[in-house]
N, C-alpha and C positions, 0 to 999 in steps of 0.2 A: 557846480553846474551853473551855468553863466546866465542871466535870465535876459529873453529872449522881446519880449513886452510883458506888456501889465492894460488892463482894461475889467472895467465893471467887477472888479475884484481878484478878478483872475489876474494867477501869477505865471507864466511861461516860460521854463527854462528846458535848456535839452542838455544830453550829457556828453562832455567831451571823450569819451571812448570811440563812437561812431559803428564805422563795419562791425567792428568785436562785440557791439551792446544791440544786438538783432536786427530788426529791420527799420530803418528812419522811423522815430519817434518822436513826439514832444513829450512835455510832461507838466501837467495843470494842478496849481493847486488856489483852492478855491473856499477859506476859512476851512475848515475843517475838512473839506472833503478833498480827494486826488483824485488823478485819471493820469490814463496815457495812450496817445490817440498818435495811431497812423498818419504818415504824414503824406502817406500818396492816394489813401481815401477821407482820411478826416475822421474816420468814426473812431469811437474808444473801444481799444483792446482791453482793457484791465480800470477797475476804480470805482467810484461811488459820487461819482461829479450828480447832480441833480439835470433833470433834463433841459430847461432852460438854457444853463450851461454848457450843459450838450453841445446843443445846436449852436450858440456861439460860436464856441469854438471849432466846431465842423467848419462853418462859414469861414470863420479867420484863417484858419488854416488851408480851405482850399483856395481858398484866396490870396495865398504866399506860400502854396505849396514850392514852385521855382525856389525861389528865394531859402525856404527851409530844406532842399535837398540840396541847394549849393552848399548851406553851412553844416549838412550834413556830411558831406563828401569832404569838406576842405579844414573843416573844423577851425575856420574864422568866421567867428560868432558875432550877430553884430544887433543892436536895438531894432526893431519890426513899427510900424505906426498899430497905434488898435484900431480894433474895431469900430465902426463909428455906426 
């Protein structure tokens, strides 16, 4: 699973399966805690992320959502800038 960026601790990777692995997702891991958040609204579908992080990653992600549905679609995966 190729990781996608890194920011305030978060780790972001998505997996190369694409179509076949449900609907465009990322997948955050965060010390100890995961999630796996939508990539066309940004909320998390599944995980134990702390809310803080949450919202992070909401924001980052709708913020490149384009970007994450092209390398969802083409499965050429490539470095993201973080959050700032």
């Amino acid at each position: 699973m190729p990781v996608i960026a890194r920011f305030y601790g978060m780790i972001v990777k998505m997996y190369l399966q694409g179509k076949e692995h449900g609907i465009p997702h990322i997948h955050v891991i965060y010390g100890e805690c995961a999630g796996v958040v939508d990539v066309q609204t940004g909320k998390m579908l599944e995980g134990d992320l702390p809310q803080k992080a949450r919202s992070m990653i909401e924001e980052w992600t709708l913020a490149h959502r384009d970007e994450l549905l092209q390398m969802w679609e083409t499965q050429s995966f490539r470095q993201l800038p973080p959050l700032e």
